[in-house]
C-alpha positions in Angstrom: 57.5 48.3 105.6 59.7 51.4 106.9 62.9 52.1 105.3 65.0 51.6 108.7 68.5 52.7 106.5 67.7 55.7 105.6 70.1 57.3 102.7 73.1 56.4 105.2 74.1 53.2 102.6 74.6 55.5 100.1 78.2 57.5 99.8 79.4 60.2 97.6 82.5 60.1 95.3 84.7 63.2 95.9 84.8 65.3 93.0 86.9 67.9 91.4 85.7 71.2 90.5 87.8 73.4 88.0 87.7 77.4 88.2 89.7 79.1 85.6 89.8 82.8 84.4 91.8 85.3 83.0 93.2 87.8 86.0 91.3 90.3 87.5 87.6 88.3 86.3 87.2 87.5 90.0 88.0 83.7 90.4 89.8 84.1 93.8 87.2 86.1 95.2 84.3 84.0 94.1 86.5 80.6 94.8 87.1 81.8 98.4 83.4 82.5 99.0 82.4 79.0 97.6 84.9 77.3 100.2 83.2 79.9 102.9 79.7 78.4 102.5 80.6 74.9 101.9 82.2 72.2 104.1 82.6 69.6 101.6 85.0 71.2 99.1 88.7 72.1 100.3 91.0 74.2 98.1 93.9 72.3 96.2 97.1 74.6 97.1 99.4 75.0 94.4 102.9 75.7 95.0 104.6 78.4 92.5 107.8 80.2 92.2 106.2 83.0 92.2 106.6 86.1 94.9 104.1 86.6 97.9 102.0 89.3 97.4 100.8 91.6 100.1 98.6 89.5 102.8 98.8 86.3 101.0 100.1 83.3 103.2 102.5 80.0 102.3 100.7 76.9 102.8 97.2 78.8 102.5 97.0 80.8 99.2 99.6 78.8 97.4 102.9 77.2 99.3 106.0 79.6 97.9 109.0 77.5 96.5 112.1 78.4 94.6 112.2 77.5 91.0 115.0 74.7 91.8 112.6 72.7 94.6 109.8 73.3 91.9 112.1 71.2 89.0 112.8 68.8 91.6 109.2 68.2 92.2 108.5 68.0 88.2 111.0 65.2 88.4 109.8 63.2 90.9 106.6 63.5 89.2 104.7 64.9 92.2 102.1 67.3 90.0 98.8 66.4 88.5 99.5 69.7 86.2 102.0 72.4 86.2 102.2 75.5 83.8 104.7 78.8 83.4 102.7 81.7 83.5 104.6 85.3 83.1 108.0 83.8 83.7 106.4 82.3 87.4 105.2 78.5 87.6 102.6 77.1 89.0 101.4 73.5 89.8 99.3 71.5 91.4 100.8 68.4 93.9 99.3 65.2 93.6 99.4 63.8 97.4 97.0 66.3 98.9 94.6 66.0 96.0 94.3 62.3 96.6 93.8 62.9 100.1 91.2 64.7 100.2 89.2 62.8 97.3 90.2 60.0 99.0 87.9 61.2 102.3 85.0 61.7 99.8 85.4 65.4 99.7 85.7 67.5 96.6 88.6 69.6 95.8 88.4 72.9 94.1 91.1 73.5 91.5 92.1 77.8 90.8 93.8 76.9 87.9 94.1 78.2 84.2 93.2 76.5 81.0 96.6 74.8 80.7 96.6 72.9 83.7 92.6 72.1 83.2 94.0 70.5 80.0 96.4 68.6 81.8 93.7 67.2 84.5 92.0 65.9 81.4 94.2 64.4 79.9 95.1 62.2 82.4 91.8 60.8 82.3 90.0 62.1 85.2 86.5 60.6 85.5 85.2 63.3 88.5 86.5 66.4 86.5 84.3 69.4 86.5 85.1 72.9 84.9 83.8 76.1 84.9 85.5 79.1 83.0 84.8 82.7 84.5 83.9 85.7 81.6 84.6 89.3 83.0 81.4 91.2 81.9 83.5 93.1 79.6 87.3 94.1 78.8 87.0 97.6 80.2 86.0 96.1 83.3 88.6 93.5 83.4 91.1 96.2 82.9 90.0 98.3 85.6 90.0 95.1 88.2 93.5 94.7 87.4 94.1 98.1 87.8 92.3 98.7 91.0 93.6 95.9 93.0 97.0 97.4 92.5 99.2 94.0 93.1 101.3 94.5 89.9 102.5 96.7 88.1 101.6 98.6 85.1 103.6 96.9 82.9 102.4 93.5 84.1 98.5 94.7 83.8 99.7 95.1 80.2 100.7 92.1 79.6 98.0 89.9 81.8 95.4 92.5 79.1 97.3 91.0 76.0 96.9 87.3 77.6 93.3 87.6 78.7 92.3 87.6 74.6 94.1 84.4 74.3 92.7 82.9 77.7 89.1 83.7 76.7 89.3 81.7 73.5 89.4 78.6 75.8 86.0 78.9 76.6 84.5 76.1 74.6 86.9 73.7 76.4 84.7 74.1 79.4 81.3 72.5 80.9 80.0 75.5 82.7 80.4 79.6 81.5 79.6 82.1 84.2 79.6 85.7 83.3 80.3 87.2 86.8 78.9 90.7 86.5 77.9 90.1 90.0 79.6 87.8 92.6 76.9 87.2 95.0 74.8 86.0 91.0 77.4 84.1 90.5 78.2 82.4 93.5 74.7 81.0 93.3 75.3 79.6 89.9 78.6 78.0 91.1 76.7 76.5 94.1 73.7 75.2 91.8 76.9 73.2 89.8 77.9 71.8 92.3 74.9 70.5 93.5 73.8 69.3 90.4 77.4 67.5 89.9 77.3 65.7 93.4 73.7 64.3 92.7 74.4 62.8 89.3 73.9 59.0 89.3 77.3 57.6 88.9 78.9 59.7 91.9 76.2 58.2 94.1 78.1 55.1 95.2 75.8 52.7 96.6 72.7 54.0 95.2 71.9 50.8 93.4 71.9 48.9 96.3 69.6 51.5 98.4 67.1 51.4 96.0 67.3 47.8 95.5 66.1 47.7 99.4 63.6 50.1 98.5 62.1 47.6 96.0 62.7 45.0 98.1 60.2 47.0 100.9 63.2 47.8 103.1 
């Protein structure tokens, strides 16, 4: 007998997909082209205290809030993670996350090692991560220096943290060396893949192949 149901009784569980770096090793830049080739991740938007740099955009990059709205939100309780990074913080809200998990999308997380401890902590069952390795520290160095958003000083000190965020490494399912992003886009994509097709995240699979057995 034909299989009328196709692989329509089978759903996927959203995911969430980690990216963490230290500065300059090209996260943002490899994390914007994953969400330009893929329709079923979204980017989780952090909010921060942090000032704007040139062309970034509230509600789209991160969403920009003053440090007292930012301790209100800690409070209330309304971040899966939060960190303070160079005197700026940083988090992650909770409602949007859900959302979007919630629609059986995946959400892609630009976060550091911190807040990737945090996520797992709290238990999360659908928790991927992948840390990002510049090919080597003269080259990190020179990102940072060519992109020319901060300021000497700052470079210095994101140099001096870089050492301690690389140490993280082993805390991480995937390692990418991104020597080239278009190299390692395609290993980011070939994660994902494999992620969304493992057994467990299939829901409704047993009962698709159950009809197979059963000649449907």
């Amino acid at each position: 007998m034909s299989n009328d149901n196709g692989t329509s009784a089978i759903q996927r569980r959203g995911l969430m997909l980690v990216l963490s770096s230290p500065s300059g090793a090209g996260k943002t830049t490899l994390s914007r082209q994953l969400l330009d080739n893929d329709n079923q991740i979204r980017l989780s938007v952090s909010c921060t205290t942090r000032q704007k740099r040139p062309g970034e955009r509230d509600g789209v990059d991160y969403r920009f809030v003053d440090p007292p709205t930012f301790r209100g939100m800690i409070e209330r309780r309304e971040f899966l993670e939060y960190a303070e990074v160079f005197g700026n913080y940083y988090g992650t809200p909770r409602g949007p996350v859900d959302e979007i998990l919630g629609a059986g999308m995946d959400v892609l997380f630009d976060i550091d090692w911190q807040g990737t401890q945090q996520l797992r902590d709290k238990g999360r069952a659908d928790l991927v991560t992948v840390f990002i390795l510049p090919p080597s520290t003269r080259d990190l160095e020179k990102r940072l220096l060519t992109r020319a958003q901060d300021s000497k000083d700052t470079v210095a000190l994101r140099m001096m943290k870089a050492a301690d965020e690389m140490s993280h490494w082993a805390e991480y399912d995937y390692v990418v060396v991104n020597s080239d992003i278009g190299t390692s886009l395609t290993s980011l994509k070939a994660i994902l893949t494999a992620e969304r097709l493992k057994r467990e995240r299939q829901v409704g699979l047993s009962v698709f192949v159950k009809g197979l057995r059963e000649g449907r």
